[in-house]
C-alpha positions in Angstrom: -22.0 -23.3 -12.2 -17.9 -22.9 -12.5 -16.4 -21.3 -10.0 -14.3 -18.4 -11.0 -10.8 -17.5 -11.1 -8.5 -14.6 -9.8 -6.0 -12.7 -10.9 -4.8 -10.1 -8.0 -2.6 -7.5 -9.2 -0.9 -5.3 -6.7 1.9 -2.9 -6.9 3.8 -1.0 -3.9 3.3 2.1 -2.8 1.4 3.6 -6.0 -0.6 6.8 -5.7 -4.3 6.8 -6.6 -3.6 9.7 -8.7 -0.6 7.8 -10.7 -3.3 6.5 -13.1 -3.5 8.1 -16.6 -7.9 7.9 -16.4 -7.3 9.7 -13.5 -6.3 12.6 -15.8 -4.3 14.5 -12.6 -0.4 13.7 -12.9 1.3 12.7 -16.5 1.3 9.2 -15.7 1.4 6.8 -18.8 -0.6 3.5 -17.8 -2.9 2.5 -21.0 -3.3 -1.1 -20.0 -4.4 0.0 -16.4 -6.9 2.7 -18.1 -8.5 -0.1 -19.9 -8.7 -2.1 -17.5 -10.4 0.8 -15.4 -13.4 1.1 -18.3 -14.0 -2.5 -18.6 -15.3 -2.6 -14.9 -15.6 -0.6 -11.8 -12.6 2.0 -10.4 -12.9 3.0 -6.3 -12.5 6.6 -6.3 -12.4 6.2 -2.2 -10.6 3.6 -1.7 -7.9 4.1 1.0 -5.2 2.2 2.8 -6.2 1.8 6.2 -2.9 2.0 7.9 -0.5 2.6 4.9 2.6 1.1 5.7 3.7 -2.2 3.7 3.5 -5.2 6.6 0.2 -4.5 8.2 -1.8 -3.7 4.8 -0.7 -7.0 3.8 -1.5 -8.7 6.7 -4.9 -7.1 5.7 -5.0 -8.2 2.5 -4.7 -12.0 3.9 -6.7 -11.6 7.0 -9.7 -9.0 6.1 -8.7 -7.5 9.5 -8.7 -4.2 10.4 -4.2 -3.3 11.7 -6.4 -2.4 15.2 -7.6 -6.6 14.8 -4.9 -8.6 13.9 -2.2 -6.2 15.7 0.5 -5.0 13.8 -0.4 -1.3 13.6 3.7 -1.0 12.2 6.3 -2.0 10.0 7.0 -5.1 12.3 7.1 -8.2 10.7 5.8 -11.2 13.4 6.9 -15.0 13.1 4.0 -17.5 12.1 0.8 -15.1 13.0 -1.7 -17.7 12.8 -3.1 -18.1 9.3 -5.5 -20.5 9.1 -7.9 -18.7 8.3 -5.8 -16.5 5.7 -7.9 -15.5 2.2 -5.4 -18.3 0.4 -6.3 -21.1 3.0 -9.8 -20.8 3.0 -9.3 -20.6 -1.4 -7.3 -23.7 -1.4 -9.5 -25.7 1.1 -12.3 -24.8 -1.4 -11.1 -26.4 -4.5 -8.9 -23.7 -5.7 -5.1 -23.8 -7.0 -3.5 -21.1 -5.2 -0.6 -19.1 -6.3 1.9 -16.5 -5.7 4.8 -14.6 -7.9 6.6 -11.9 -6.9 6.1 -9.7 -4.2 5.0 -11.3 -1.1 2.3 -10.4 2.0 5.6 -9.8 4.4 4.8 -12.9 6.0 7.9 -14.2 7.8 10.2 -16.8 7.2 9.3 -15.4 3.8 9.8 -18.8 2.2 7.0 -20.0 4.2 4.1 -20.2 1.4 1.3 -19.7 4.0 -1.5 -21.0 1.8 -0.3 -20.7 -1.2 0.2 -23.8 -3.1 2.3 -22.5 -5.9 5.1 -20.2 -4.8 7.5 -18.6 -6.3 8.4 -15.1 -4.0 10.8 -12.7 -5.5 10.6 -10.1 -2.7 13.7 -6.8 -2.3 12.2 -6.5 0.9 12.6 -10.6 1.9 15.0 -11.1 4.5 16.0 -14.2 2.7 16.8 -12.5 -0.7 20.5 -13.2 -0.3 19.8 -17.3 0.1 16.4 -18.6 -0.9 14.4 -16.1 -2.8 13.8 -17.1 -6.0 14.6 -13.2 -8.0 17.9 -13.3 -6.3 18.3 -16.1 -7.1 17.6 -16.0 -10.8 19.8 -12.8 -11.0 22.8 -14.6 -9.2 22.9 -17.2 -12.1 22.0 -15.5 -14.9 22.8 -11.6 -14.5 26.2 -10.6 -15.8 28.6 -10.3 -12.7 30.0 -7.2 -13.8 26.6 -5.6 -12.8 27.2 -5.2 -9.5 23.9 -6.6 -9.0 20.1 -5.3 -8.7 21.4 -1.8 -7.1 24.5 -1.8 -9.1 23.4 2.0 -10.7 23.3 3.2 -7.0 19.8 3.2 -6.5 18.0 1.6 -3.2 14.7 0.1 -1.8 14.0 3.5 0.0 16.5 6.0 -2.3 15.9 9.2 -3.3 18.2 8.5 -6.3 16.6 7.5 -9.2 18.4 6.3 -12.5 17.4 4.2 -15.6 17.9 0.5 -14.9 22.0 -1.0 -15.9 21.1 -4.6 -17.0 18.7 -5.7 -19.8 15.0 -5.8 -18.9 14.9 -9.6 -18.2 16.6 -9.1 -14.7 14.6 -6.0 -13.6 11.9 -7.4 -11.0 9.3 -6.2 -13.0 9.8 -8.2 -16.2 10.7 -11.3 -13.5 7.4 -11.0 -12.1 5.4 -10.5 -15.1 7.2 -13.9 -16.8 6.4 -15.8 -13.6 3.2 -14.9 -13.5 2.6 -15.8 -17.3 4.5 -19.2 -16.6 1.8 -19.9 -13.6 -0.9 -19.7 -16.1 0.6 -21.4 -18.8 1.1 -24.8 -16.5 -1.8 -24.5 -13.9 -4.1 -26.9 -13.5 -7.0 -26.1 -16.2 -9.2 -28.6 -13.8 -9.5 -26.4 -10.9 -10.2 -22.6 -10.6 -7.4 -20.5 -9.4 -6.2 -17.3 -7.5 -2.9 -15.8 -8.6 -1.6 -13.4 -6.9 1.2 -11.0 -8.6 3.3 -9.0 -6.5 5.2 -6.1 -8.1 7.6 -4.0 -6.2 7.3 -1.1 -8.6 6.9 1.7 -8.0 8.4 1.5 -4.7 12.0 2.5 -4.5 14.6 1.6 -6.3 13.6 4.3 -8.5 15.1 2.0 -11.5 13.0 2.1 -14.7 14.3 0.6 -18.1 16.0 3.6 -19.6 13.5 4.4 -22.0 10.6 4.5 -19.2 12.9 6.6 -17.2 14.1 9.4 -19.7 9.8 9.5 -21.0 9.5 11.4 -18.1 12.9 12.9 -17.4 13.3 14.4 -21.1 10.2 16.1 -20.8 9.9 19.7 -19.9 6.9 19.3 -17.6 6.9 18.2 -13.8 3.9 17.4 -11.6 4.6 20.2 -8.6 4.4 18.4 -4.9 1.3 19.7 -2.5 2.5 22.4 -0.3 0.1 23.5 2.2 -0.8 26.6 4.2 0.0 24.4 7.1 3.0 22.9 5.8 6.8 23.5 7.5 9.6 23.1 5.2 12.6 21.3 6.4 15.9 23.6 7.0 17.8 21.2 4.5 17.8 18.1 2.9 18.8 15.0 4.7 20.3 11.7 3.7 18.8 10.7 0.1 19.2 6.8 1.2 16.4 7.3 4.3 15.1 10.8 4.6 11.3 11.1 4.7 11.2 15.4 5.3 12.3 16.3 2.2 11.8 19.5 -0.1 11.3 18.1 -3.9 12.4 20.7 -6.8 14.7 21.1 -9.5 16.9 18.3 -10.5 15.6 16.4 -7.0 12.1 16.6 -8.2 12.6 16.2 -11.8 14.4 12.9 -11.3 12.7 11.1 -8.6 9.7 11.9 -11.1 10.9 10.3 -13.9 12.3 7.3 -11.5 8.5 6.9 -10.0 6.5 7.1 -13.1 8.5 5.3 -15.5 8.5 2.5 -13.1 4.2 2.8 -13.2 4.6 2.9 -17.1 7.0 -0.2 -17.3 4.5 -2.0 -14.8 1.8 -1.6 -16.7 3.0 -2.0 -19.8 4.2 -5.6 -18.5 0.8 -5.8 -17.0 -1.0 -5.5 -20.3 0.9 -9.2 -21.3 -1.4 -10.5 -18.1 -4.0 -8.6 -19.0 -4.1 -10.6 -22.9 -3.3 -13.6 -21.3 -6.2 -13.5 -18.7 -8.6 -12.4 -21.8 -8.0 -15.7 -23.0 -9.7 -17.2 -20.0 -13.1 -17.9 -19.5 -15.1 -16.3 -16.3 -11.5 -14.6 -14.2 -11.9 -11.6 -12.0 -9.0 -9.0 -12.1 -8.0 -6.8 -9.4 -5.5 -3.9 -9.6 -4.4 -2.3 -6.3 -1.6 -1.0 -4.1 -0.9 -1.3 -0.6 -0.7 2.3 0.0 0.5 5.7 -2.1 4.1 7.7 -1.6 4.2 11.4 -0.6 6.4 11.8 -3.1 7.5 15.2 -1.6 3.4 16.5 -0.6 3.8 18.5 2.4 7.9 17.6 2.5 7.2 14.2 2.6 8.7 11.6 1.3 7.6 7.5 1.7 4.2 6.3 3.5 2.5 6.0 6.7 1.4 9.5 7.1 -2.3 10.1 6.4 -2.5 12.1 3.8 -3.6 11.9 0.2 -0.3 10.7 -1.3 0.5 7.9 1.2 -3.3 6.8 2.1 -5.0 7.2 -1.4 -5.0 3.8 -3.4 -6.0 2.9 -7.0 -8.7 0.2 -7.0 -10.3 -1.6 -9.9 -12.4 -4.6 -10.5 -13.2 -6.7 -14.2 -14.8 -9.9 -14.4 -18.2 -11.5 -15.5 -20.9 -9.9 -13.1 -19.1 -6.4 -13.6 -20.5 -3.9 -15.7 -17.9 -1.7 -17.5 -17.4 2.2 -17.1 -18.3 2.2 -13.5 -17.0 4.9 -11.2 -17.6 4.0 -7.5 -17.1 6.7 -4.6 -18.0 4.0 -1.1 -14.9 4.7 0.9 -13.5 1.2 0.8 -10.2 -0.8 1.5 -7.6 -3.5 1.5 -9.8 -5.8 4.6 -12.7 -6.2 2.0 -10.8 -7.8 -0.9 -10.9 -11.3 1.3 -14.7 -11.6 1.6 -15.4 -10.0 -1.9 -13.6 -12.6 -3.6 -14.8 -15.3 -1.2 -18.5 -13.9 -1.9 -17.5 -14.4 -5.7 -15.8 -17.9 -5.1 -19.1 -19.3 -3.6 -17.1 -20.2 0.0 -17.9 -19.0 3.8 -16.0 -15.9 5.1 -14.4 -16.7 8.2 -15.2 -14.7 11.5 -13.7 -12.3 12.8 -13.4 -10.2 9.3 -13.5 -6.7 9.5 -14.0 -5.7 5.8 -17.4 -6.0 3.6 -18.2 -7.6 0.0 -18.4 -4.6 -2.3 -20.4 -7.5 -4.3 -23.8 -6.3 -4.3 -21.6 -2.8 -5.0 -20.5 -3.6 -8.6 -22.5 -6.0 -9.9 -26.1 -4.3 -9.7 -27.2 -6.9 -8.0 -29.0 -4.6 -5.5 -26.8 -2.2 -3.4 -27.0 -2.3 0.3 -26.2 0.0 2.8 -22.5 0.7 2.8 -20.7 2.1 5.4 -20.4 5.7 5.3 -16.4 6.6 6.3 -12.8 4.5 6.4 -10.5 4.6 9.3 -7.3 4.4 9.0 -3.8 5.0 11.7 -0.5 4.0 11.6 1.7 4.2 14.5 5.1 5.2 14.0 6.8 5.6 17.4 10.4 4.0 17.7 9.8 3.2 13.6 11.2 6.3 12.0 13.0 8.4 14.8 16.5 9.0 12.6 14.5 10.3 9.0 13.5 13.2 10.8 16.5 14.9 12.2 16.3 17.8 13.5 18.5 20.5 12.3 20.0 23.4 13.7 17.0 26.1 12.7 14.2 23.3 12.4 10.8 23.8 13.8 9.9 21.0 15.7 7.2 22.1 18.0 4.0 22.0 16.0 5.7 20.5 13.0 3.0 17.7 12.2 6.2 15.9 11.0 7.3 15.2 14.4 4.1 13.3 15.3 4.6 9.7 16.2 1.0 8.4 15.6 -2.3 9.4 14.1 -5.8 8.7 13.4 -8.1 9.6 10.1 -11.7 9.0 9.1 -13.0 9.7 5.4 -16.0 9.5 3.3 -13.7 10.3 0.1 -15.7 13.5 0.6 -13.7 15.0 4.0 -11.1 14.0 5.7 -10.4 14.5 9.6 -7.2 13.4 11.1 -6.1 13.4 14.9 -2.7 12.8 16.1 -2.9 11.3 19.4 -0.2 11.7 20.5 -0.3 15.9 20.9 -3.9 16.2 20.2 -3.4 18.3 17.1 -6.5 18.1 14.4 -6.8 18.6 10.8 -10.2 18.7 8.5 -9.6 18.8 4.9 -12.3 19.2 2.2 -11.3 16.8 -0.4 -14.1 17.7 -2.9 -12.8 21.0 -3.2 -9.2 20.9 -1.9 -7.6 17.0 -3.1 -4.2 18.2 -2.2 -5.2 19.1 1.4 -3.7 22.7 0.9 -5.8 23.9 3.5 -6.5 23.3 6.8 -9.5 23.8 8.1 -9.6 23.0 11.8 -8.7 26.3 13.2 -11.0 28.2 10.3 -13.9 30.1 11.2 -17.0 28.2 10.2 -15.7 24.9 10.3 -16.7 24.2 14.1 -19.4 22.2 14.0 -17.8 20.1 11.2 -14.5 19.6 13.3 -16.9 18.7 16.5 -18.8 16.2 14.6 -15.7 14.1 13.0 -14.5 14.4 16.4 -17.2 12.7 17.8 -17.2 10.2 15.3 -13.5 9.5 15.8 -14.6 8.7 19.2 -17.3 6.6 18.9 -14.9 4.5 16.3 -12.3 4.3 19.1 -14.8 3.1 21.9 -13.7 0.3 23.6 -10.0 0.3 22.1 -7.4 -0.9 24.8 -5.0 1.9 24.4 -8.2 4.3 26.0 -8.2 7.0 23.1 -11.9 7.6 24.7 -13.0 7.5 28.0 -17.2 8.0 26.8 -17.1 8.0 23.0 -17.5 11.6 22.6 -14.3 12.8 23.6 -11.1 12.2 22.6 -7.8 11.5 25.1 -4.7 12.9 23.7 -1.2 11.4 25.3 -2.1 7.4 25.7 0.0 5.0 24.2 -0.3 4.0 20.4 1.9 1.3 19.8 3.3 -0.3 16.5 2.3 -4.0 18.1 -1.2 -4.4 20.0 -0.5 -6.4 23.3 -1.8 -9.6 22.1 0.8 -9.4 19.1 3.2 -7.9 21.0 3.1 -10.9 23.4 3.3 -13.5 20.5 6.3 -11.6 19.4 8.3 -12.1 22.5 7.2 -16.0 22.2 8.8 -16.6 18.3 11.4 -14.6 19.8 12.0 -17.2 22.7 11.0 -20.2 20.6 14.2 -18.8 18.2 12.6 -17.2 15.5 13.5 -13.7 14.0 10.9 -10.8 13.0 11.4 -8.5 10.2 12.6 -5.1 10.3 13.5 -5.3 14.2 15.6 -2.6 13.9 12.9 -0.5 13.7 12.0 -0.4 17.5 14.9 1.8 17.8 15.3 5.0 17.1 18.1 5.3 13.8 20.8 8.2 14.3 21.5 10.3 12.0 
């Protein structure tokens, strides 16, 4: 029997709930809709540690952040790959490729796997020499433009503005025309995997002027998720870096538009994939995201925080052994897309995978037991130390804000969260509350629940080196959560001797206002 192809889709930083068949925000993605009906969509499926380097390190490695050891937004030198999901593709017969957005491997221009590579990354530390968007916009963009950010937006802005060069140069429609190029030359005698990296909707908030004013001409806004619990920040902060942030009026309505016209423009370049893959016999597609954006829930703004709007991903599957219109609620993520499409491929999963074929999930082929809850941390001490300034007149103390690190377990049902750092708890009842209004940890009647997550927390921290635990019951507040495990922090300091550099280094230190 023919082995069959991929086609990995993945955008940055997209809510779960920015999908129109999601029917909760007034998000405009047809293309992604259909392709929701036409196979299974993961109503629990969750980044589990939502910042951008170590859910891509996931995504290649089907290892847990707490496994391969980059539990931050620090980018380390050759990490051994060789057993990476496009490795172990390409030593099975298969054409691997990559457009776009890269898996923040570093030197970014190494293709680590990936036969065909064509990386056009914002985030590449190379983007001013070798990568190839850059590139293409340096010879063919008018020079008047004053180049990708020449409207004044940025990767991490809070200003948002219709794009100021014609559509061709925005990343979007560069991605979408590399990706259709890859399938219009590759090799029709061996089965591929394509991977296609947007950037959207991740900042710059820079939609084609017609996605943009779709949402900013309208009268309606989607309100952010303010909780009982919530603190509001005194005043707003630099709109280039702040992530404690109060959304409304103009703010609100224009980040808005920014956010979901760039979903609408990615989709709507994603539906020319989407009719060029349906002239392809047996593909899988996968659409996902590397994690959500706050989006101004609970004054926040960015990731790597554990709630809905950073940790909540879209996830949908099409192919042959699929059936359509399926709705799947197994708390899953990004560490079992490598042994899924391996299972599908016909090839051995490596060892030391963390993550689970949701296989026998989708295809009715006889469901096994599935796990019953997701953990996810992120660790964000040293990372983000100059977003949160404290004002004159800020709360600080007990401001969940100010928490360096945290830990959360979810069925999709509940959600528990411990920041280790303090100690502090939170229990959320996402059937009946999504947008974690409430807080349930200090309610009466909610003991036993609290105790129980607890407990479970505990027993999935066991053995960890940092000592969360000391008997898998209880939990130790205080001990050290690092963004690097020691093993990784240790090969670090060696591609650091041995001359290399490491992405986003500046973030061990803390940024000043």
């Amino acid at each position: 029997m023919a082995k069959p192809s991929f086609i990995v889709i993945h955008t940055d930083q997209h809510r779960a709930d920015c999908l129109g068949i999601e029917g909760k925000r007034r998000v405009f993605t047809p293309n992604l809709d259909y392709l929701a009906v036409s196979g299974a969509r993961f109503s629990a499926a969750y980044s589990t540690c939502p910042v951008c380097i170590p859910q891509r390190l996931t995504f290649l490695t089907g290892q847990l952040a707490s496994t391969h050891g980059v539990q931050g937004n620090i980018g380390i030198p050759y990490l051994p790959m060789q057993n990476s999901l496009p490795h172990v593709l390409r030593n099975g017969g298969y054409q691997t490729a990559l457009v776009g957005r890269t898996f923040h491997t570093v030197p970014s221009d190494d293709p680590n796997g990936f036969e065909y590579y064509v990386p056009g990354d914002p985030s590449s530390e190379l983007k001013e020499t070798k990568d190839h968007f850059f590139q293409f916009l340096r010879k063919n963009a008018p020079g008047h433009a004053g180049g990708y950010y020449g409207n004044g937006t940025g990767n991490n802005s809070l200003i948002a503005a219709p794009f100021h060069m014609d559509n061709a140069f925005h990343h979007t429609q560069w991605t979408t025309e590399e990706a259709l190029k890859f399938l219009g030359a590759r090799d029709a005698g061996r089965p591929f995997f394509l991977s296609v990296g947007y950037y959207a909707p991740h900042g710059p908030l820079n939609p084609p002027e017609e996605f943009f004013n779709r949402y900013y001409n309208s009268s309606d806004v989607d309100q952010p998720a303010v909780g009982d619990w919530d603190i509001p920040p005194v005043a707003n902060w630099n709109p280039d870096r702040t992530g404690y942030v109060k959304l409304d009026g103009e703010l609100l309505k224009s980040v808005q538009a920014g956010y979901y016209g760039n979903i609408t423009f990615a989709d709507f370049q994603i539906g020319r994939i989407l009719s060029a893959a349906a002239r392809l016999p047996n593909t899988y597609i996968i659409f996902t995201s590397d994690h959500g954006e706050n989006l101004g829930d609970h004054y926040l703004y960015h990731k790597s925080r554990p709630y809905q709007g950073a940790a909540h991903i879209p996830f949908l599957i099409s192919g042959p052994a699929i059936s359509p219109l399926q709705v799947r609620d197994e708390p899953i993520g990004w560490h079992d897309i490598l042994p899924t499409v391996l299972e599908l491929a016909g090839l051995p999963c490596p060892e030391g995978v963390d993550g689970e074929s949701i296989v026998s999930l989708v295809s009715g082929s006889g469901e096994n037991a599935w796990r019953e809850y997701l953990h996810s941390e992120n660790s964000l001490r040293g990372a983000h130390a100059g977003m949160y300034p404290a004002l004159p007149g800020q709360q600080v103390e007990g401001n969940l804000v100010y928490e360096p690190s945290w830990h959360s377990l979810t069925d999709g049902k509940w959600k528990y969260i411990w920041f280790d750092s303090s100690g502090a708890e939170q229990l959320f009842n996402l059937a009946d509350d999504p947008d974690e209004l409430v807080d349930l940890a200090a309610k009466d009647g909610y003991s036993e629940n609290l105790i129980a997550w607890r407990r479970l927390l505990a027993k999935t921290l066991e053995g960890r080196p940092e000592g969360f635990t000391a008997n898998g019951e209880d939990l130790i507040a205080g001990r050290p959560h690092a963004q690097l495990s020691e093993s990784a922090e240790k090969l670090m300091q060696e591609r650091i001797s041995q001359g290399f550099d490491i992405a986003y280094k500046h973030y061990n230190k803390p940024r000043r206002p």
